[in-house]
N, C-alpha and C positions, 0 to 999 in steps of 0.2 A: 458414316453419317453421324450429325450431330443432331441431337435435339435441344432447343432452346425452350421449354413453354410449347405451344402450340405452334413452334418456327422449328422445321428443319433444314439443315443445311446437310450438303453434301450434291457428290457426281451426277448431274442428269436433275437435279430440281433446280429450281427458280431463283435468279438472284435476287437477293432478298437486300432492300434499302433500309440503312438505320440513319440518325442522328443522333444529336446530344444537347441538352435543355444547356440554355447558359442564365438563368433564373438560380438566386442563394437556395441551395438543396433546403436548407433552414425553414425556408420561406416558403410553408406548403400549400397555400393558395396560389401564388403565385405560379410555383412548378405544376401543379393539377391542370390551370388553367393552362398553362404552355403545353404541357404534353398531351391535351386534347385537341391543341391546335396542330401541333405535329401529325397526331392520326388522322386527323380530319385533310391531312396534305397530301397523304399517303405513305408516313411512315410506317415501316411495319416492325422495328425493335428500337428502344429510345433508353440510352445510355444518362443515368445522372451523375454529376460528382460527388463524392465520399469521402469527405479530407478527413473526418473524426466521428466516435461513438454519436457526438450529437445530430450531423447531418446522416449519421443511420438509422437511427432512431425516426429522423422527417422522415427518409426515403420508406420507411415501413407503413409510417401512416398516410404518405402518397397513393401507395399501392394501395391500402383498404380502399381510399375514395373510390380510385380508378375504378376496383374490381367493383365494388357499391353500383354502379354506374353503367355496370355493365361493360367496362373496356377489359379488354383481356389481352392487352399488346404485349409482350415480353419485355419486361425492365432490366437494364445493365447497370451495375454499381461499380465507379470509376474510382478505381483505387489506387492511391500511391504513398509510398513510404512507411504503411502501416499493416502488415497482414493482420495482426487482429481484428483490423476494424472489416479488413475484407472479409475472414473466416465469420464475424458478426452478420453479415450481409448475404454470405452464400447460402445461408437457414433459412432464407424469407425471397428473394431473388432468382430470376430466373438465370440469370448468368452476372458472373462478376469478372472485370479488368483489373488483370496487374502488369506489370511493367519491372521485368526482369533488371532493370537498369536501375531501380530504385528500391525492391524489393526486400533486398539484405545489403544489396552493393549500392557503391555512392559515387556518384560523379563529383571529383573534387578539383578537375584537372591535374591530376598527380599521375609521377609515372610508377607504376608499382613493380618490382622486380621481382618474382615470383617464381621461386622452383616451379619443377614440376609439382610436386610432393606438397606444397604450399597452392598450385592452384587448383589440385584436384581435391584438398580438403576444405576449400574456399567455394568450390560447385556441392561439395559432401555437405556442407555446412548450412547451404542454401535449398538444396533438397530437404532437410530433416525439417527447419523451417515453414516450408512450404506444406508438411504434410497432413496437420491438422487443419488446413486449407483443405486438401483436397479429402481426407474426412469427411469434413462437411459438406464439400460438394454432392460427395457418394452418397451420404446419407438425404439428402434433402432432391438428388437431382440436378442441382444444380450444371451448368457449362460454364466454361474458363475461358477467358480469352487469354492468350499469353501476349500483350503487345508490345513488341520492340520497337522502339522508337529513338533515330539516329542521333536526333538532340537529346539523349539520356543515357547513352551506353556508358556503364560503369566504369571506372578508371583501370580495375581487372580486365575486361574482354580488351579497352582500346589499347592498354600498353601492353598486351600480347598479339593483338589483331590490326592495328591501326584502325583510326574512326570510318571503316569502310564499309560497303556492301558483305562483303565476307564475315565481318566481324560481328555485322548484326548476325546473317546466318548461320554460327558458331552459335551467338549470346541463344536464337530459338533452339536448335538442336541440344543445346545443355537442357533445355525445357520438354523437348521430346522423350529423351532420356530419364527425365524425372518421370513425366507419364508415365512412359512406359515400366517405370521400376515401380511404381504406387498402381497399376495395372488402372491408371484412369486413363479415358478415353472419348469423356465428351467436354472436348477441347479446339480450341477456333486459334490459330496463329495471325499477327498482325508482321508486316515490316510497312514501318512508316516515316517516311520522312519527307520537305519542305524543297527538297532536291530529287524531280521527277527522274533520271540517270540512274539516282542509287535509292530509290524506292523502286523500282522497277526490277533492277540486278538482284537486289537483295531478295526479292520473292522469288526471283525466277532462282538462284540458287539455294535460298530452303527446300524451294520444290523438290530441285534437284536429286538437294541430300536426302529430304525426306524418302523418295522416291528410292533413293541408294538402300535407306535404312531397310526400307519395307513395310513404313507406317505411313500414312499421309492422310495430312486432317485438312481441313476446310479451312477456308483462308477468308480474310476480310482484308478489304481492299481500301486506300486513301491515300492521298498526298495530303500532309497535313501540313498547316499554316499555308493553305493557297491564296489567302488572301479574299480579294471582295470584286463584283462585279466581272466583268467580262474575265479579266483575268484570272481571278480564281476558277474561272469553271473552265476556262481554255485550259490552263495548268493541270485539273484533275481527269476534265478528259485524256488530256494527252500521255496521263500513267497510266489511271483507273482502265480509260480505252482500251491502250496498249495489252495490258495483259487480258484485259476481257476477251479481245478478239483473236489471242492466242487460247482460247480458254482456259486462261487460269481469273482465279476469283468466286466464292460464292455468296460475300455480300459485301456490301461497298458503303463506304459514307462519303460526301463530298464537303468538303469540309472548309467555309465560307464565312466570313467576318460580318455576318448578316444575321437576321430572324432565323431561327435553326428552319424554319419552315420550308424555308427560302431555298433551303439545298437538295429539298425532296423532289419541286418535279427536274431538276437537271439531271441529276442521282437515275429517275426513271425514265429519263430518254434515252441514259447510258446503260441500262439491264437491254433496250431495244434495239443494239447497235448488228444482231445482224440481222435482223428484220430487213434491215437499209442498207445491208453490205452490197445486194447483186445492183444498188443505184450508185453506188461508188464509180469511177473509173479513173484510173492512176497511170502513169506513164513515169517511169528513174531513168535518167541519163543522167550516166557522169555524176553524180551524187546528187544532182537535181530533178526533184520530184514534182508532179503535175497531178495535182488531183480536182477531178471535178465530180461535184454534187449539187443538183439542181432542187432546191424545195425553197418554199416563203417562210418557211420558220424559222427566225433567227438562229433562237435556241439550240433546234434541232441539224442548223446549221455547223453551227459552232460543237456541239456533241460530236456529232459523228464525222465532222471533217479532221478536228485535232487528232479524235480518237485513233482513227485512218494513218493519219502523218507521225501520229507518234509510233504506232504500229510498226510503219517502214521506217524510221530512225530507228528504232532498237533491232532493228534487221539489218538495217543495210550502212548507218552513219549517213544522214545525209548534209548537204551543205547548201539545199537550198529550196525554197519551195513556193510554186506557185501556185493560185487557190483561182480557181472559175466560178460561177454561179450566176447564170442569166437573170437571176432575180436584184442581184446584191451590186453595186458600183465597183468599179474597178479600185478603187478609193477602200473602199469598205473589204474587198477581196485581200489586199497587201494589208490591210490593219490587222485583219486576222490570220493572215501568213507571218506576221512581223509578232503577234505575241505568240504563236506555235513554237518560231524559231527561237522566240525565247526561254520560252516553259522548258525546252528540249535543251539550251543553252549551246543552240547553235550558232544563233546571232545575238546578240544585244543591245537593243534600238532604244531602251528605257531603263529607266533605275529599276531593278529587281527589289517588291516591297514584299516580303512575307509577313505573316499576321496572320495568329491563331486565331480560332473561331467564336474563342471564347466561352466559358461554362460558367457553376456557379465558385470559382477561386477564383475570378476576375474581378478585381471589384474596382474600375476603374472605366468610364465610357471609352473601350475599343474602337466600338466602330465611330465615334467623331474623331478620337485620336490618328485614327487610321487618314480620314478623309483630311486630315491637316496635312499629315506628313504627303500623302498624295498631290495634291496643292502645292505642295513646299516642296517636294525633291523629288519629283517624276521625272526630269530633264539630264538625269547624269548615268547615262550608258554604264557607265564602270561600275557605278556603284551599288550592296546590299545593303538595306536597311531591314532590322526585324522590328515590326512593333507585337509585343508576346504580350501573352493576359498575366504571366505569374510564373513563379520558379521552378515550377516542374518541367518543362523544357526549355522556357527560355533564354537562361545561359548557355545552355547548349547549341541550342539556336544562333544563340550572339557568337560563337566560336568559329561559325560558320558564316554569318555576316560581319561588314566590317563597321556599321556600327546600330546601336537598336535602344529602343526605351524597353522595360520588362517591368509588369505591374509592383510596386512594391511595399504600399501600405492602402488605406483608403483615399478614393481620388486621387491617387500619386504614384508617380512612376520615376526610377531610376535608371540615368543613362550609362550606356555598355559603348566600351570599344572591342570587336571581338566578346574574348570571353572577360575582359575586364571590367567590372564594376567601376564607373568614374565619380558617381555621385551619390550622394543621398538622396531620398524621396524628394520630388518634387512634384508640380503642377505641371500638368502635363504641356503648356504653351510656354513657359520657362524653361522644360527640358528642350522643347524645339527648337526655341532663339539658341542656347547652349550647345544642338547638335547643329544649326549655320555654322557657328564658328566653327565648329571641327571639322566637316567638311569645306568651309573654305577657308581653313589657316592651312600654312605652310605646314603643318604633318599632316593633313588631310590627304593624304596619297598613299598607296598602294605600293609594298612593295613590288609587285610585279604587271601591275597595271599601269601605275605611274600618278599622276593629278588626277583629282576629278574634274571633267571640263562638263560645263552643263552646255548641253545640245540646243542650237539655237532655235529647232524646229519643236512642235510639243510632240513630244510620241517617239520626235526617231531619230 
């Protein structure tokens, strides 16, 4: 069991839903205001960003208001590429994020060749590091979250691991390891990433290890960059689900190119998925699955039928699935069968668009950016595009899509092919017209896809 504040987490308690303000941490009316809006949603722990001493210093006098005020919600300070500023933050905070990928190590896409001797002094080196970190936590109470995330694994773990499922679970157990050698223990594991397959695999093999070890902490749960509207919440159901209804998971963010607010009640239909389980009824043949759920709630529609479908995909591989519901049009039944099959990447009826959720390191309008490229390149099957808020995953992101805008100065964004940087900062409708061209000139193609053809139907 962990304790966060007045939140604990562990086996047999309640999953517990967080978010994350995307308001400048700087900006502390701003974030007060936001994160009373989040509780007033039903969030119940609320993550800020922490890029330097200065947005630590807001994030402290957030918390007075808050607490002034009477709110007593558990605050997370989002931290990357700086322990200092995190070990600043774990004195005043109820729990702090770091990201084992950025921590000591660097995503440079380099391959590194590494004795043994060389990479066990490079985890040694990272440990020692990290231990006035957990110092602090000890003395103050603080929880850790250790978040792994796919688009950030260090050029270490990938050129000994490949950028896999395995490789995150490697990159977390170097961190369990650490715990357990600094005898800390009130610690939360993340694996997360924008590809439901291998956020999925990846936790279900931490478990594993952990399990192997003899230590097993509490886990938080997300697909991250799911994107916006129906889709992003299809996408999270269909991980988040998936392992909920194996029970694994004990608190979850759903993670939406939207008002952070916006993610709380889907977040809370997905804590209630087996409430609903004995209304399910499923039928696999032949790798094709029939699942029916009968209720008038969109929402609660789309929650607990992905959650269902992605369930049996990571059981069974399926190849195809059809969706009932006496409430919904047959129309409406294959639109939400046809984005399942895709969050799961069994079929591909539409351009795959990821898009983080955005925090305060974004400093560029996402979600209009988002709804452009949506408008302009929904119609190519083949193709990913990431539109990222800023550089903490999103070239990592872009490695994995084949091409994406990533925040890069104020109001400007620079264009990626893969993980290649192609441009300078620009306006975000200039980088648009410049990613047409790419996608339709003659190297707009995939090695192993082939052209991009845009689909003459909208959706499929």
């Amino acid at each position: 069991m962990v304790q966060i504040g007045k939140i604990a987490l562990g086996e047999g308690l309640p999953i517990v839903v967080q978010s994350m303000t995307n308001t400048f941490t700087s900006d502390v009316e701003a974030s007060v205001a936001q994160v009373k809006r989040m509780v007033a949603a039903g969030c119940e722990m609320v993550r800020l960003t922490v890029p330097s001493m200065k947005e630590a210093e807001s994030l402290r006098e957030i918390k007075r208001r808050l607490r002034s005020e009477g709110i007593d919600t558990p605050l997370i300070a989002d931290v990357h590429f700086l322990p200092e500023v995190a070990e600043a933050c774990a004195a005043f905070v109820e729990k702090v994020r770091v990201n084992p990928g950025n921590f000591t190590d660097k995503r440079s896409f380099r391959q590194l060749d590494l004795t043994d001797s060389e990479y066990a002094g490079a985890v040694a080196a990272m440990a020692l590091r990290a231990k006035p970190l957990f110092e602090t936590c000890k003395e103050h109470g603080t929880a850790l979250r250790i978040g792994i995330n796919h688009g950030s694994l260090s050029d270490r773990i990938v050129s000994r691991y490949g950028n896999t499922p395995y490789a995150m679970a490697q990159s977390a157990m170097e961190w369990v390891e650490i715990c357990g050698h600094y005898g800390f223990h009130n610690a939360v594991f993340s694996m997360k990433s924008s590809n439901v397959n291998v956020m999925t695999e990846a936790t279900m093999l931490l478990l594993k290890q952990m399990r192997e070890a003899g230590t097993v902490y509490p886990l938080h749960l997300g697909v991250t960059e799911a994107g916006a509207g129906d889709e992003g919440r299809v996408k999270s159901a269909a991980g988040i689900g998936a392992l909920l209804l194996n029970g694994i998971g004990n608190t979850i963010r759903v993670s939406l190119t939207e008002p952070p607010e916006n993610e709380v009640p889907f977040a809370q239909l997905l804590t209630r998925l087996t409430e609903e389980k004995n209304r399910v009824t499923s039928d696999l043949h032949d790798g094709r699955l029939t699942l029916s759920y009968d209720t008038e709630n969109r929402q609660q529609w789309m929650a607990v039928t992905a959650a269902h479908a992605g369930y049996e995909h990571f059981q069974n591989k399926l190849k195809d699935i059809e969706i009932r519901n006496r409430f919904f049009t047959e129309t409406e039944c294959r639109h939400l069968a046809d984005l399942i099959l895709q969050a799961c990447r069994i079929k591909m009826t539409h351009t795959e668009i990821i898009s983080c959720p955005s925090c305060g390191r974004t400093q560029y309008d996402i979600q209009g950016a988002l709804a452009k490229v949506k408008a302009r390149f929904s119609n190519y099957p083949n193709l990913k595009i990431g539109v990222m808020g800023c550089i903490v995953n999103g070239p990592g992101e872009m490695a994995d899509a084949d091409y994406g805008i990533v925040g890069a100065s104020h109001g400007k964004v620079a264009v990626y092919r893969q993980k290649e940087r192609l441009t300078q900062p620009m306006e975000v409708d200039e980088a648009l017209n410049y990613l047409e061209k790419l996608i339709t000139s003659p190297r707009g193609t995939h090695p192993s896809r082939g052209r991009w053809r845009q689909c003459p139907f909208s959706g499929r």
